[in-house]
N, C-alpha and C positions, 0 to 999 in steps of 0.2 A: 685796171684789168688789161694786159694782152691782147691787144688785136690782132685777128686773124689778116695779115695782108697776102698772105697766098698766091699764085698767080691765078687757078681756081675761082677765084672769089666772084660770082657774077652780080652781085648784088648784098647792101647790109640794110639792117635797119635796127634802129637802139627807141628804147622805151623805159620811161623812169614811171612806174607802176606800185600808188604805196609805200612808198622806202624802197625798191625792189628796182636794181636795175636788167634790163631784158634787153639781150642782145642777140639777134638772129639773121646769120652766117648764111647765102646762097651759093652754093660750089656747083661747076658748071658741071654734067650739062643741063643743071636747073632742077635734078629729081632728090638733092639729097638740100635739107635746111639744116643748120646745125644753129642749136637756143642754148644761152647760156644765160642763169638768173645769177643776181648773185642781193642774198637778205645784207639790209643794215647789216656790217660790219665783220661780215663772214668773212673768212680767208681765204676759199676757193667758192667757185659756184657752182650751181647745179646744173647741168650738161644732157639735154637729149637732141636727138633728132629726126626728124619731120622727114620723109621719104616719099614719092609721089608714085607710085605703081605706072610703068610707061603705059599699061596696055588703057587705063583711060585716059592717057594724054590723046589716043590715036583711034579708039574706037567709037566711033558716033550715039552708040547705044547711052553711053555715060554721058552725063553733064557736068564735063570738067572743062579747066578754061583750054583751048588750042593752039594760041597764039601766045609768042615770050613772051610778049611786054604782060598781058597777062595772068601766064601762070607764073612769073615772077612775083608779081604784087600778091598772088592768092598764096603761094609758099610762103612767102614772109609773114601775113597775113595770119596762117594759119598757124604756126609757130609761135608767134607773140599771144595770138591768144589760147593757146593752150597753156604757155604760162601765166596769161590770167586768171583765168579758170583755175588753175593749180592752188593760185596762191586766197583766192575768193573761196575756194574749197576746203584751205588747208592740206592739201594733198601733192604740196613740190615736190616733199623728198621721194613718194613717189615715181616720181617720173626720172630721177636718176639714172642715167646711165641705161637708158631705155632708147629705142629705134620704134619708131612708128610710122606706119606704111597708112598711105590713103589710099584705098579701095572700097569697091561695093560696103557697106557698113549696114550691120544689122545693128538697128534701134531697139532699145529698152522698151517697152511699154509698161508705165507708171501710173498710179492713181492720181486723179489731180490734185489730193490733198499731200501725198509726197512732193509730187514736183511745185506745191509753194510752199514748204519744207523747205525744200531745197535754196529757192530765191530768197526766202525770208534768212537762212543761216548765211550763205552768202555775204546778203549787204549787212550784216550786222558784223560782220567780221570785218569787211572794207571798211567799218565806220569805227572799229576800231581799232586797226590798221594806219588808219590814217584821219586822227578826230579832229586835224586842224582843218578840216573840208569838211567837218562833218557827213564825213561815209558821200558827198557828193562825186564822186570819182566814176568812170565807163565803170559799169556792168557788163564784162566781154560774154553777151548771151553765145556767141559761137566756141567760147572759148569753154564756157559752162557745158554746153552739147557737147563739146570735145571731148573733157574728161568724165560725163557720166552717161555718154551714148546715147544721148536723147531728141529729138525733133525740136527743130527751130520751131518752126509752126505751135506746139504743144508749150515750149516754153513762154511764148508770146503771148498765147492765152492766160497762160496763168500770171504773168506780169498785167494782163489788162484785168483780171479779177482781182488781183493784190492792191491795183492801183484804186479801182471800185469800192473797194472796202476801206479805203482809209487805213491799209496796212504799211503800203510805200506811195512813195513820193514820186513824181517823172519829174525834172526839171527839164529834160532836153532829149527827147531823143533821134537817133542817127543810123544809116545804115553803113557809116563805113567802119567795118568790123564787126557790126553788129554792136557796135557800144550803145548804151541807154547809162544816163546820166540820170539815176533817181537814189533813193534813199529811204532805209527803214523809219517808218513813224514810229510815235511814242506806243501809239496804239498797236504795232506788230511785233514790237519787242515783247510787250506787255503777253499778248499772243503766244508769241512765241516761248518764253517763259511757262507759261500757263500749259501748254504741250509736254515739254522739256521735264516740268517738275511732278508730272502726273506719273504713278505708279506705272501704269500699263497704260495700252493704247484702248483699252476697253476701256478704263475710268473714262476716259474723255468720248467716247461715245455714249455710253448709257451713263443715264441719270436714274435711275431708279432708285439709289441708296443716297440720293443726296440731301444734305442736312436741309436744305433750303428748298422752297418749292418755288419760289422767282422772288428774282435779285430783283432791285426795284431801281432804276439809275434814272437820275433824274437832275438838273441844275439846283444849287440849293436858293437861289431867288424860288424856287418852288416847293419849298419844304414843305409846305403847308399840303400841297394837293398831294406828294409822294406818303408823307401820313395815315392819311385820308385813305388810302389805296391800302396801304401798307395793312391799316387798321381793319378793310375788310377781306384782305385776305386772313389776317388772323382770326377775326371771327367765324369766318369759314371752316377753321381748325385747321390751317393751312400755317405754312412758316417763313415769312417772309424774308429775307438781309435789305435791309436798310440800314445806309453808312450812316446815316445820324444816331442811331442806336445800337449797331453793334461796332463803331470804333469809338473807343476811348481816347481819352488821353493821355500822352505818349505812345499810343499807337503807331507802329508805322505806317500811314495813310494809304501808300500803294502796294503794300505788303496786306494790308487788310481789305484791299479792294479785290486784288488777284487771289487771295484767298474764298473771300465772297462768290467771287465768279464761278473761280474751279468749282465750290460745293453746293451750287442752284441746279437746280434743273432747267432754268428757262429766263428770259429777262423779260420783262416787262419797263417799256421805255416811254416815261411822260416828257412827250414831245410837247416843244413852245418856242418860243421864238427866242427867250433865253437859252432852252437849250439845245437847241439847233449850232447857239454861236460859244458851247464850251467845248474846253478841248478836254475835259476827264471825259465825257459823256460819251464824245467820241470814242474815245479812247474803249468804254468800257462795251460799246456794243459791238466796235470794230473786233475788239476781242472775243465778245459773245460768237460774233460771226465765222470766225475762222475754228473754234473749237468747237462749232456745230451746234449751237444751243440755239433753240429757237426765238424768236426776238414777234415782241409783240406793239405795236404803238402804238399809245391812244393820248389824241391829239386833243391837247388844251385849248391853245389860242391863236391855231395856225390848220391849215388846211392842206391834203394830202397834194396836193401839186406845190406845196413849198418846202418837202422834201428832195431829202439828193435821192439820186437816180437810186442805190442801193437801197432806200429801206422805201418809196415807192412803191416796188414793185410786191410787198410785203401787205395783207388784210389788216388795216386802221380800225382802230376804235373810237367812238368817238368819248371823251369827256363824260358827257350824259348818261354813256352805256356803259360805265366800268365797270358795272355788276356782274355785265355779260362775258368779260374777262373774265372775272372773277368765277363765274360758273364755271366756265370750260376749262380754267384752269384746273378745278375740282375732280372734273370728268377725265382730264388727261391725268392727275395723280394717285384717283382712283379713294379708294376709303381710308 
């Protein structure tokens, strides 16, 4: 590609993003950035630019930077990661041949289950964007605010509930840029999916018509006590999913797990110390969690402080008392 050498030119800066290379162009006198991506293999690339409004370079009201050296690095800055954001979004073509001005900016205000929507499609796109890091790649959260108008602050929250739930991963993270180095788990894909495949966004908040009245997830070193459980919720006239019983063979295993999930009303999770350390388990309450299904634990051979912080702060049952489940489960589904 072309480099701009201009006499203009006050500053560059180049970024290999994904396949994607980003290159953002500063022309004196420091208020216009000019970003040019260009995808694996494209012929030309994708062209906007980044414009900084003087009046809050100069006005003390605004919290903009004042001084070159730093509203050079914040232009640049902000350019690159607007095409991060683009390309984390899927929204480059977008930004084509587009001028955007940085001034006063009025924020979106979004439901928190949107804005981990939004984080959870992201890194599943960087992951497979680029599967030889396995999706480990910055997360440009500034870049993500860029393109969907949203609060730093708001986004960070809900990366620290993503991370809680065992839906993503942090390997590292940094404030220059705002990049966070983490990665979608098995368990927010799975989630996320589970969102994705549902008719309407009512299915996945009511249960009232669901085939199953609680999924039963459990390690299968525990078969025996998930049974056991299983057995008096059926007595109850209740209907339980239990993957020992309703997957077959030649089943697709995780196809008939996220099936299970989507059609319970509620899970009921026998907690132990086996399965504290599986990762379906995980998986499958991580996923209860984020499509709102209530999550119930009653604790085999392990006691409520050697839970993780997430299912803690959640009302245990104990082993002894699984009848008491079992009632209230009746009461919440009713005749």
């Amino acid at each position: 590609m072309a480099r701009i050498r201009a006499a203009n030119v006050m500053a560059e800066r180049e970024d290999d993003y994904v396949g994607h290379h980003i290159e953002a162009t500063l022309l004196t006198p420091g208020d216009l950035c000019v970003v040019r991506v260009r995808p694996p293999g494209a012929a030309e690339p994708v062209s906007f630019s980044e414009r900084f409004d003087p009046v809050m370079r100069y006005d003390t009201r605004f919290d903009a930077p004042k001084d070159e050296a730093t509203l050079i690095a914040w232009a640049l800055a902000r350019g690159v990661g607007r095409a991060r954001g683009a390309l984390a979004l899927d929204r480059l073509q977008d930004l084509h041949a587009s001028e955007f001005v940085y001034t006063i900016e009025e924020l979106r205000s979004i439901s928190e289950t949107e804005m981990e929507l939004i984080l959870l499609r992201a890194l599943r796109r960087l992951k497979r964007l680029d599967p030889s890091r396995l999706g480990r790649v910055p997360l440009d959260a500034m870049g993500i605010c860029l393109i969907e108008g949203l609060s730093y602050d708001d986004l960070a929250y809900s990366e620290e509930r993503l991370t809680n739930r065992g839906l993503i991963t942090a390997y590292a993270t940094g404030w220059d840029d705002h990049n966070h180095f983490e990665t979608i788990t098995e368990s927010g894909l799975l989630a996320l999916d589970e969102i994705e495949l549902s008719p309407t966004p009512s299915a996945i908040a009511s249960q009232a018509n669901a085939t199953y009245d609680s999924f039963v997830s459990f390690s299968f070193t525990d078969g025996n006590y998930a049974r056991d459980l299983a057995a008096l919720i059926e007595q109850s006239g209740m209907r339980p999913f239990l993957a020992v019983h309703a997957i077959q063979g030649g089943d697709d295993f995780a196809e008939s797990i996220r099936e299970g999930l989507s059609s319970s009303a509620e899970v009921v999770l026998v907690v132990s110390r086996a399965s504290l350390g599986s990762e379906w388990v995980t998986t499958e309450w991580g996923a209860a969690w984020i499509l709102g299904r209530r999550i119930t634990p009653i604790l085999l051979d392990v006691s409520a402080e050697n839970l993780p912080d997430r299912l803690r702060r959640l009302q245990c049952i104990q082993w002894d008392d699984r009848t008491v489940y079992v009632g209230q489960l009746k009461a919440r589904r009713g005749p």
